[in-house]
N, C-alpha and C positions, 0 to 999 in steps of 0.2 A: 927252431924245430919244425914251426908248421911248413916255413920253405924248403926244408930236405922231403919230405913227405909232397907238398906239390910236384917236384922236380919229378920223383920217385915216382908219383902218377903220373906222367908226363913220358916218364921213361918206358913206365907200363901198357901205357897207349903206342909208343915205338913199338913197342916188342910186338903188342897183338897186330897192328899194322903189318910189320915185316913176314910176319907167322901165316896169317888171312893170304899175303901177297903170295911168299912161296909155296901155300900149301894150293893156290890157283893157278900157279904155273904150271907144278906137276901134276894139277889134275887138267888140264889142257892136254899135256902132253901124256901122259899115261893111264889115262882113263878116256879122252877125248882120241886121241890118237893122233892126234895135231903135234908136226913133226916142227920142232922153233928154229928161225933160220938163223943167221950168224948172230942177229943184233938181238935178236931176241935173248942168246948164251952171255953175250955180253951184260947184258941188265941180270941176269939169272948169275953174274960174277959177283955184281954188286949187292943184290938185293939178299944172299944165302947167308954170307958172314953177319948182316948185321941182324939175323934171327939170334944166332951165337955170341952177338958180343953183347948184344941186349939181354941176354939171359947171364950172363958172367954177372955183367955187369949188374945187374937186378938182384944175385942170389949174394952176390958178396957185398952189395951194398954202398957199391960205389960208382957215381956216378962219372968222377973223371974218367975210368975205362972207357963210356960210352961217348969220347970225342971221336974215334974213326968213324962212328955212323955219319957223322955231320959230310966229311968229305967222299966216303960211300954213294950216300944217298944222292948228293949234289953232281958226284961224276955218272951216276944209275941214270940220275933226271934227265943230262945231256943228252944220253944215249936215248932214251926214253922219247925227249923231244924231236932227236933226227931221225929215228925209228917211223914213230907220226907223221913227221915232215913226208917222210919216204911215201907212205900210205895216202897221204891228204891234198899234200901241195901237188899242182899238174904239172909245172915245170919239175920238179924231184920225181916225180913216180915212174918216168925213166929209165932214171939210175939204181932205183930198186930192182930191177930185175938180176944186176949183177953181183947181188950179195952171196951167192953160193950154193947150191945144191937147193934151198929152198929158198926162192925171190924174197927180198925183206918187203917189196910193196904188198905182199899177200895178203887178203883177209881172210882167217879163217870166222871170225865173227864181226860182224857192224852192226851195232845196234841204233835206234835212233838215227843214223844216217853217219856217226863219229864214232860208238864207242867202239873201241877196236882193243887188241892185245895190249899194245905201247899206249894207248891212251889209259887201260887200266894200272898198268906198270908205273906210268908216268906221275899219274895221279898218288899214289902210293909212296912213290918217291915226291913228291912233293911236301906230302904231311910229312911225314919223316923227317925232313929236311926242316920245313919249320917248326917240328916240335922238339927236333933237336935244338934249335936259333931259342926258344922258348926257356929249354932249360939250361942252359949256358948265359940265359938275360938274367936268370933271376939270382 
């Protein structure tokens, strides 16, 4: 019993994760007015369902639902890391210019000198990723 109840917190910390992330996309983008380029949409593919499937899955009590976050989060992080790539590495930044209507090297914020859009996305999808790995261990 106590390990359905860790899990189940574990799963609750996903959800508020996924929830924090999408509700800082859309205020980027529609309260900041910061328009997201193509790679940007693509993590914003991965990162919106598993608000949804973490709430399914949380209100019905069942944690098998919440195996598509694991491969989600892990395809979101890809994106996530070549997004940054695009932004940080000098040989990549480049090829960010030809991402589409809006260059994926863009920054609209850098903080520190790194934190950027995709580093925050990235970041995001990472815990996910292993707090999903987390409750699937136990």
């Amino acid at each position: 019993m106590a390990d359905s109840k860790k899990k189940e917190t574990l799963l609750l910390l996903v959800w508020t994760q996924s929830l924090v992330a999408t509700a800082g996309s859309l205020f980027f983008s529609e309260v900041l007015g910061y328009i997201p380029c193509d790679l940007c949409w693509f993590q914003r593919i991965f990162m919106y369902p598993i608000v949804v499937i973490a709430t399914v899955s949380l209100l019905k009590k069942n944690l098998d639902m919440s195996y598509p976050i694991l491969y989600l989060s892990g395809i979101g992080m890809l994106f996530s890391i070549y997004h940054y790539s695009l932004q940080k590495v000098p040989f990549m930044q480049d090829a960010g210019g030809i991402c589409g209507q809006i260059p994926c090297n863009l920054q609209y914020i850098n903080y520190f000198g790194f934190i950027t859009i995709p580093f925050l996305a990235g970041t995001a999808f990472i815990i996910i990723f292993v707090l999903q790995l987390l409750i699937f261990k136990k």
